[in-house]
N, CA, C and O of each residue as an XYZ file, in Angstrom:
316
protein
N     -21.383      8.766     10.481
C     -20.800      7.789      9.585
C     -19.281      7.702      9.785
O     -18.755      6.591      9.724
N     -18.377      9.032     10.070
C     -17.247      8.921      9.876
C     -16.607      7.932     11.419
O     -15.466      7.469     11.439
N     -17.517      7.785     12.490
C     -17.653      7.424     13.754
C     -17.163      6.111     13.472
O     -16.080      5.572     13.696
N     -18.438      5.645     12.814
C     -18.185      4.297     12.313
C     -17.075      3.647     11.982
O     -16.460      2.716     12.502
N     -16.856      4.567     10.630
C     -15.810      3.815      9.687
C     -14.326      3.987     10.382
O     -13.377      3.427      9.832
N     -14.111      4.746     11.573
C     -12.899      5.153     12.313
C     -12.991      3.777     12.734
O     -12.151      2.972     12.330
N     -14.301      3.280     13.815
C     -14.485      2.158     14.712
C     -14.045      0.534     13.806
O     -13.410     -0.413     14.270
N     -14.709      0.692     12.264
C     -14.093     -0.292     11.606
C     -12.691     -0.443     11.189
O     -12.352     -1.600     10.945
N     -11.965      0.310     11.081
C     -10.656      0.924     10.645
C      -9.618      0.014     12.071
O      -8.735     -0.833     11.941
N     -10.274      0.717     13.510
C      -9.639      0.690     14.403
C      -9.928     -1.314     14.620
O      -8.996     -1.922     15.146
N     -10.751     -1.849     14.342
C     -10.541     -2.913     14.345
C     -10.187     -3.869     13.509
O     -10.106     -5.075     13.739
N      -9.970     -3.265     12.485
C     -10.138     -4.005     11.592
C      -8.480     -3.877     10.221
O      -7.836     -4.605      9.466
N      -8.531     -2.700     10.601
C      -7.439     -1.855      9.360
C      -6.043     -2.263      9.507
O      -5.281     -2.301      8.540
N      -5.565     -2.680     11.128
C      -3.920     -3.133     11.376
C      -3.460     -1.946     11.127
O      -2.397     -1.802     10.522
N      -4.193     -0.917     11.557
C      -3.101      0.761     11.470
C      -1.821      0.696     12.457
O      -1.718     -0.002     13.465
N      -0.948      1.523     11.964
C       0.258      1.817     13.338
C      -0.042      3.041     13.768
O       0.720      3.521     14.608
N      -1.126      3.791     13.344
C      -1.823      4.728     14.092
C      -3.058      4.343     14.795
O      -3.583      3.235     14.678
N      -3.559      5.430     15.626
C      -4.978      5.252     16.556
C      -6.056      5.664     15.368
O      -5.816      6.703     14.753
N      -6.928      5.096     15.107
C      -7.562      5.395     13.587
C      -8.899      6.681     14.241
O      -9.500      7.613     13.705
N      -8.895      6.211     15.327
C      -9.226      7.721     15.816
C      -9.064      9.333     16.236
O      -9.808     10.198     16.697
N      -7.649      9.241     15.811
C      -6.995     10.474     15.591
C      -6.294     10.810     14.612
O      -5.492     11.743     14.649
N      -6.539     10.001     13.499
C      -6.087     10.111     11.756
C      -7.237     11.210     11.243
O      -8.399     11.373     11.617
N      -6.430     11.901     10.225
C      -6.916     12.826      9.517
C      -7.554     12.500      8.458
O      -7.164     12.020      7.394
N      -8.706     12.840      8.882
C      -9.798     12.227      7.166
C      -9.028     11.835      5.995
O      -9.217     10.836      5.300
N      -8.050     12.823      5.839
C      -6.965     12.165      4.060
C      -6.344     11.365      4.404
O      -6.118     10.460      3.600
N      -5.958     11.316      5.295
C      -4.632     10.599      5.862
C      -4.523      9.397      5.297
O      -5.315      8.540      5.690
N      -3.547      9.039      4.266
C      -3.117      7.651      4.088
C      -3.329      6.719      4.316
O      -2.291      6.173      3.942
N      -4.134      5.712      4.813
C      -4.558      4.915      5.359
C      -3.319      3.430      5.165
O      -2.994      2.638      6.049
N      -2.813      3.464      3.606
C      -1.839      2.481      3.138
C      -0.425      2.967      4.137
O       0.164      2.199      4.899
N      -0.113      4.266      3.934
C       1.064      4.575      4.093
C       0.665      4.887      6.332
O       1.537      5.415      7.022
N      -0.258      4.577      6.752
C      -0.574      4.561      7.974
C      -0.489      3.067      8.513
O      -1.021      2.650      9.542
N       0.411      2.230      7.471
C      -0.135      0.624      7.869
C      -1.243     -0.488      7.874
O      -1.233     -1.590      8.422
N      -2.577      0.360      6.802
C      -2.904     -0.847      6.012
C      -2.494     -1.638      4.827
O      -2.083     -1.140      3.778
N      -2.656     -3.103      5.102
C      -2.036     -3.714      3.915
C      -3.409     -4.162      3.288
O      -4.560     -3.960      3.673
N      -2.937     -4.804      2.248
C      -3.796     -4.908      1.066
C      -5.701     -5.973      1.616
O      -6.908     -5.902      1.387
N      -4.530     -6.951      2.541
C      -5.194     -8.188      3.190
C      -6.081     -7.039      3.560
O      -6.935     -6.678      2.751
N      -5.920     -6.289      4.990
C      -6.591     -5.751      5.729
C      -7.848     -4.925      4.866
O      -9.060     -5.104      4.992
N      -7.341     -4.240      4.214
C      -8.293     -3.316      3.520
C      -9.676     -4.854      3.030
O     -10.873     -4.736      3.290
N      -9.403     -5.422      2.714
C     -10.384     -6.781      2.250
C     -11.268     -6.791      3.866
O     -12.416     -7.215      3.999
N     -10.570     -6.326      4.775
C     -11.371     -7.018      5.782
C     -12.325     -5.935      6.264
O     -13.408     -6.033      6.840
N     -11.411     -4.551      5.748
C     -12.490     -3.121      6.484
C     -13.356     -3.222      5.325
O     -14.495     -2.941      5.697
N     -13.327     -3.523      3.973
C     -14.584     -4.076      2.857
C     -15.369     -4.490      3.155
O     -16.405     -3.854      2.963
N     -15.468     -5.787      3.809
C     -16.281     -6.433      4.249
C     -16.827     -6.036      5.816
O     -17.839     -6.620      6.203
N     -16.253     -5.173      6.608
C     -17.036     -4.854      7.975
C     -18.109     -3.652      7.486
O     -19.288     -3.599      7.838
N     -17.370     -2.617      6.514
C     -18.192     -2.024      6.154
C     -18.989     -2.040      5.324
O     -19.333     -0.915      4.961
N     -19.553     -3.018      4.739
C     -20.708     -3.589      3.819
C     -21.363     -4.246      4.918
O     -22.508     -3.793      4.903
N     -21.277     -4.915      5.688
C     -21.678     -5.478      7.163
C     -22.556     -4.206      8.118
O     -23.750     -4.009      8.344
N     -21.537     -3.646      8.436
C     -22.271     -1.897      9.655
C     -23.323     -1.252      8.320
O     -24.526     -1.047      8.487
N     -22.679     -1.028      7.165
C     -23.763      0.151      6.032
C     -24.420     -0.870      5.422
O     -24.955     -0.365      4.435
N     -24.737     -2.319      5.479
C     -25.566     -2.716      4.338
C     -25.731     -2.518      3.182
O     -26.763     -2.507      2.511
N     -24.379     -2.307      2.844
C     -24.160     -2.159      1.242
C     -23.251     -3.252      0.785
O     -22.879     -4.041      1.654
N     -22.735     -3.468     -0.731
C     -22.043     -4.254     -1.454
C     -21.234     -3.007     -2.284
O     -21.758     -2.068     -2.884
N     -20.108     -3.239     -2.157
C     -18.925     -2.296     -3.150
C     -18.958     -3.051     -4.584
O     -18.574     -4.218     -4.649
N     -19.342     -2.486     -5.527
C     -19.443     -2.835     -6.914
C     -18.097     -3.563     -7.253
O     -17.343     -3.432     -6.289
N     -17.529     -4.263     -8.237
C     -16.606     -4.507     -8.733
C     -16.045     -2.897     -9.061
O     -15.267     -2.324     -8.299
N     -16.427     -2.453     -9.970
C     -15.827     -0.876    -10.136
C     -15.376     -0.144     -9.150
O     -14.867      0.963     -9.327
N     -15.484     -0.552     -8.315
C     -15.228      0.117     -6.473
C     -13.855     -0.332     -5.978
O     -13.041      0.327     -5.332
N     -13.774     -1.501     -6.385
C     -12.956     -2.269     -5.424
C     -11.409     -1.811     -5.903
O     -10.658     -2.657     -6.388
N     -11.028     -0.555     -5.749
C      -9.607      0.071     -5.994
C      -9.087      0.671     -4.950
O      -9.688      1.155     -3.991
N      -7.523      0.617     -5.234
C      -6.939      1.414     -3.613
C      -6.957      2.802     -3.281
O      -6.344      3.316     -2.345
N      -8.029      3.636     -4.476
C      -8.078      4.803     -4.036
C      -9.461      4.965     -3.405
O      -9.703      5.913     -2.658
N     -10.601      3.788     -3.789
C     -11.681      3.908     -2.393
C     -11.347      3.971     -1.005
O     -11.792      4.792     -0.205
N     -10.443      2.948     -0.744
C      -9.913      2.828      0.638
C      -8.744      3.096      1.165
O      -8.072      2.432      1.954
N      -8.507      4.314      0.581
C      -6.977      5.349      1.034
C      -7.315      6.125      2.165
O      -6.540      6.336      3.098
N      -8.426      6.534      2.086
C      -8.447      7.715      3.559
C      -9.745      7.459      3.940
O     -10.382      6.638      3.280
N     -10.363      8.124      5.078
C     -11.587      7.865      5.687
C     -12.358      8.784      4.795
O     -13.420      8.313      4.387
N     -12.066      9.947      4.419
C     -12.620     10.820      3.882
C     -13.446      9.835      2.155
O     -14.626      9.757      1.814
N     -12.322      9.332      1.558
C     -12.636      8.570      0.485
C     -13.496      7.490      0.900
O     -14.324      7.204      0.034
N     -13.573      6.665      2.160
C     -14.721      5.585      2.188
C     -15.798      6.293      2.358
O     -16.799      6.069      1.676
N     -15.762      7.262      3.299
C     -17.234      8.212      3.539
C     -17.586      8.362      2.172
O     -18.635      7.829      1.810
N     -16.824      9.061      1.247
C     -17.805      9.314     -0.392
C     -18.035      8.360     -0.905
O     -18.795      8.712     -1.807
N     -17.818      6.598     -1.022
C     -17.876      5.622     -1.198
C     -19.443      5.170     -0.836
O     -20.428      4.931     -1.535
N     -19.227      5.172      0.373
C     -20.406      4.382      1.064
C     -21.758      5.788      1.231
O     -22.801      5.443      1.787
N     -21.675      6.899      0.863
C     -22.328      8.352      0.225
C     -22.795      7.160     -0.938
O     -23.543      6.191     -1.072
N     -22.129      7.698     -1.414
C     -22.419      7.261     -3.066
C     -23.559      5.587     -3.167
O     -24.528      5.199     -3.821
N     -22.772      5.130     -2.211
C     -23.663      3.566     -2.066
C     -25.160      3.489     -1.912
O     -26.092      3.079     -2.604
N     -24.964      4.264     -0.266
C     -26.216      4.569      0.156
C     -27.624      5.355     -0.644
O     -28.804      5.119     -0.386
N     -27.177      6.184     -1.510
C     -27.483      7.209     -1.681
C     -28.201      6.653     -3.531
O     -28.896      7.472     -4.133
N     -27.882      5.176     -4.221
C     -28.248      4.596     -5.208
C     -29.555      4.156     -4.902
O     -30.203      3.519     -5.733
C-alpha cells in the first residue's frame, strides 16, 4: 500500500522532494504540497483503493504524511 500511495504522491503531490525517499511522517505540506494538489492525490487515491474519503476525512491532517494516508485508507478499507 505504502508503494502505491508514494507512486500517487510522486505524480500527483507537486513535492520538491522524490516522494520515494520521504519519510513516512514527513510533512508532506511543508515538502511542497499545496492545498490544490492534495485534492488531486484525494482523488488518485480513491481511484488506485476504491474508496471515497468521508466528508469527516477531508482535513489536512489525513494528508500530511504517507504514514497518515496509509491509516486513512486502513481505516477505509477495512469499513
Amino acid at each position: 500500500m505504502t508503494d502505491k500511495i508514494r507512486k500517487i504522491l510522486k505524480q500527483h503531490g507537486r513535492l520538491s522532494r522524490d516522494a520515494e525517499t520521504l519519510p513516512e511522517e514527513a510533512d508532506l505540506y511543508q515538502s511542497g504540497m499545496t492545498s490544490h494538489a492534495s485534492v488531486n492525490v484525494m482523488l488518485a487515491l480513491e481511484g488506485e483503493f476504491e474508496v471515497e474519503f468521508p466528508d469527516a476525512m477531508l482535513k489536512r491532517s489525513v494528508f500530511e504524511s504517507i504514514a497518515a494516508i496509509r491509516d486513512a485508507i486502513s481505516r477505509l478499507t477495512s469499513l
